[in-house]
N, C-alpha and C positions, 0 to 999 in steps of 0.2 A: 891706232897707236903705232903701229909698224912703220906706217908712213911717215911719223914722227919720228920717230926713233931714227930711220932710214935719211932726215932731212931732207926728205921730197913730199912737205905737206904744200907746196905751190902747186902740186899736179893735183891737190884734191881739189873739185869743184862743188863738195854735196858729201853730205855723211846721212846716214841713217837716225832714229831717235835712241840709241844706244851706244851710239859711239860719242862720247862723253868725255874723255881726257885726249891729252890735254886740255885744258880751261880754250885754249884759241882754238877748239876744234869748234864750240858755239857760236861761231862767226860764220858758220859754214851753213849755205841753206840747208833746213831737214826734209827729207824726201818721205820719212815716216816709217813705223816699227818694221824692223825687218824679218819680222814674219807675216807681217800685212801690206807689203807695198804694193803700188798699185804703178801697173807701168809708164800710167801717162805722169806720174809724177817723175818717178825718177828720169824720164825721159825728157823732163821738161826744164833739166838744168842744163840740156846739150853734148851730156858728157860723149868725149871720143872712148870711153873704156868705162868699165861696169868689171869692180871687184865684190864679190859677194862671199857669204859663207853659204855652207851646204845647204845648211838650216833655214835658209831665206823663202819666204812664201807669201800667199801662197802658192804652192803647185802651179797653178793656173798664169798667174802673174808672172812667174820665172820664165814658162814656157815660152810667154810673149817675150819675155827682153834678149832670152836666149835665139831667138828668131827676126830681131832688130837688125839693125844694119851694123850696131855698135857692139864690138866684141866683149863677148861675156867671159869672165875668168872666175871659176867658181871652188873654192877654197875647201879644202876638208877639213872638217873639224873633228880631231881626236884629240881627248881631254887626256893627253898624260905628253912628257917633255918630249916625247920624237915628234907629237903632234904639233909644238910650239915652233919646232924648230924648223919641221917641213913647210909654218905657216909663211915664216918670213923669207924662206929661199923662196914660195911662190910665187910671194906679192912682190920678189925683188927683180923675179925672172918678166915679173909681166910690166913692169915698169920700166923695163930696160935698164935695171941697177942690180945686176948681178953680183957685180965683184962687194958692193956695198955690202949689198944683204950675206954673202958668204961671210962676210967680219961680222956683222952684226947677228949672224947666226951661230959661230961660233964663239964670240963673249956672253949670248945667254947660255948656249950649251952650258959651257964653263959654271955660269952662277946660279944654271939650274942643279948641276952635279952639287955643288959648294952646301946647296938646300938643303939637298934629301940626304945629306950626307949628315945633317942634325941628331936627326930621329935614329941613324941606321942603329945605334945599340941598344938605343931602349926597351927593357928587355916585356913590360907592359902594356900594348897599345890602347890607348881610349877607345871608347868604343862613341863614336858623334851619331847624332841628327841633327840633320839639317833639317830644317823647317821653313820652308817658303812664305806658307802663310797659314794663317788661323782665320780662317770665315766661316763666321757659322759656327766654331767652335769645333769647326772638323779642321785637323792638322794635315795639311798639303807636304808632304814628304821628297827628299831624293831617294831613289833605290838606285840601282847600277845604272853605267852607262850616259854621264850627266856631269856636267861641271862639276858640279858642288860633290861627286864621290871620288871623280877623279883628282880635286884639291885634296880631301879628306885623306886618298893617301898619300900624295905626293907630303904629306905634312906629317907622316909617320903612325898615321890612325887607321881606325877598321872606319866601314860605314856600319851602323848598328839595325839598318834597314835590309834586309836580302829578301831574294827571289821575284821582284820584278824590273824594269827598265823603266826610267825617264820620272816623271812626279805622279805621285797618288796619293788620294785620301787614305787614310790610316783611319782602323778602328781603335778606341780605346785600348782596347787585348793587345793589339799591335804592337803597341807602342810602349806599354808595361813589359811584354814580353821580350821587346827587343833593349831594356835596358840601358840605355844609353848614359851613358858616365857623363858628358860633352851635346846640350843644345848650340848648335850653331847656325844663327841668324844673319839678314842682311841689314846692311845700313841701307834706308832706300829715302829719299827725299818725299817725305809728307806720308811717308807708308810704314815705317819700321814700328814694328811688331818691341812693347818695352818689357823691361824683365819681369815685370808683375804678370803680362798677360800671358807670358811663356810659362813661369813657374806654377802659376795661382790654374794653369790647365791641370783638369782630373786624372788626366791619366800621366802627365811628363812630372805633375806631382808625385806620383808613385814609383819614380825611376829614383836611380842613386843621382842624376843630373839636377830633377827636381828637388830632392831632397837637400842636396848641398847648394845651392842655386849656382850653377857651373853653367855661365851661357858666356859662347863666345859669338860677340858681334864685329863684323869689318864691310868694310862701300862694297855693294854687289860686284860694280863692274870692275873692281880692284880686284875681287876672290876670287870671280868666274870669269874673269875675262880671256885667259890663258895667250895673253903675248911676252911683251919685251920685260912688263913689270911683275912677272906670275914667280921670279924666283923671293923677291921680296917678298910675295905676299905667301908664300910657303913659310918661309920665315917667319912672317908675322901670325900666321895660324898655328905652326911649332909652338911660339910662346906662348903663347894663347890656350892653349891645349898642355903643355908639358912644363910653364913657367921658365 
């Protein structure tokens, strides 16, 4: 998305199966999830440079590309606005479009400010879960440290999940105890989770979210994606959440 935003998607050669927007970025060979790539793929689009996030795996696989001949640039991923901002000054310094990415990192600064600046009085915050998935009828959770908490607050909410990191199954108890005012779900092509199967659960039944059927759904890679579009989608999770 940077790379669009930046007007240097002609230096893309290959995207991963997650980078998804723009619509003309599906023109683009897929080298496969970027938590499972495997090097002889990605390496087999020729590319002269390799932009990854941190998060790219596995382990094993990064090892190899980071010992290629082809320079590896590997991106940090912090889910809150200095992280966004730091993303796009990287990808512009490794691209050789510096001055670019400094404009283009300062009009999202600006529109991420403009966001969070929604919620700042509200004197209430919801309390959200997010919910990855229901398999099994065990609810797969965000706790700290994770996309889906760091939107949660950039959008002026609490997360209603505390005391661990990254996604977990939640026990029923959990999930009653943790109250959550606000289910929020992804939109996922052939996979979203609908509001019966969220609400009609035993235990998000027995929340005030459940009880008033309060789910807020938006496109995964729009919610958690945290680049050029993540002030918009603050916004659109603010309403969402606060009307």
């Amino acid at each position: 998305e940077i790379f669009y935003a930046l007007g240097a998607q002609d230096k893309l050669v290959a995207r991963d199966s997650t980078s998804v927007y723009p619509e003309e970025a599906f023109k683009l060979p897929d080298v496969g999830y970027m938590r499972q790539l495997s090097p002889e793929g990605v390496l087999s689009v020729n590319p002269s440079g390799i932009i990854a996030l941190q998060s790219a795996g596995p382990k094993e696989a990064v090892d190899v590309l980071k010992k290629a001949s082809v320079p590896y640039v590997e991106v940090p991923e912090t889910f809150d606005h200095k992280g966004i901002v730091d993303k796009i000054e990287i990808v512009g310094a490794a691209i050789g479009e510096p001055a670019k990415a400094e404009a283009l990192a300062k009009q999202v600064d600006a529109e991420l400010s403009a966001a969070e600046a929604i919620t700042r009085d509200i004197p209430e915050r919801k309390r959200v879960l997010f919910v990855l998935s229901l398999q099994g009828g065990k609810i797969l959770a965000s706790g700290s440290d994770t996309a889906a908490d760091g939107m949660i607050k950039l959008a002026g909410a609490v997360n209603a999940i505390e005391g661990f990191t990254g996604y977990k199954q939640l026990t029923d108890e959990a999930v009653i105890s943790a109250r959550p005012d606000v289910v929020l779900v992804m939109e996922r092509a052939g996979q979203s989770l609908s509001d019966e199967q969220v609400v009609q659960h035993p235990a998000i039944a027995s929340t005030p979210a459940g009880e008033k059927k309060s789910i807020v759904r938006m496109d995964g890679a729009y919610l958690l994606g945290f680049g050029p579009r993540t002030a918009n989608a603050i916004r659109e999770l603010a309403a969402g959440l606060y009307g």
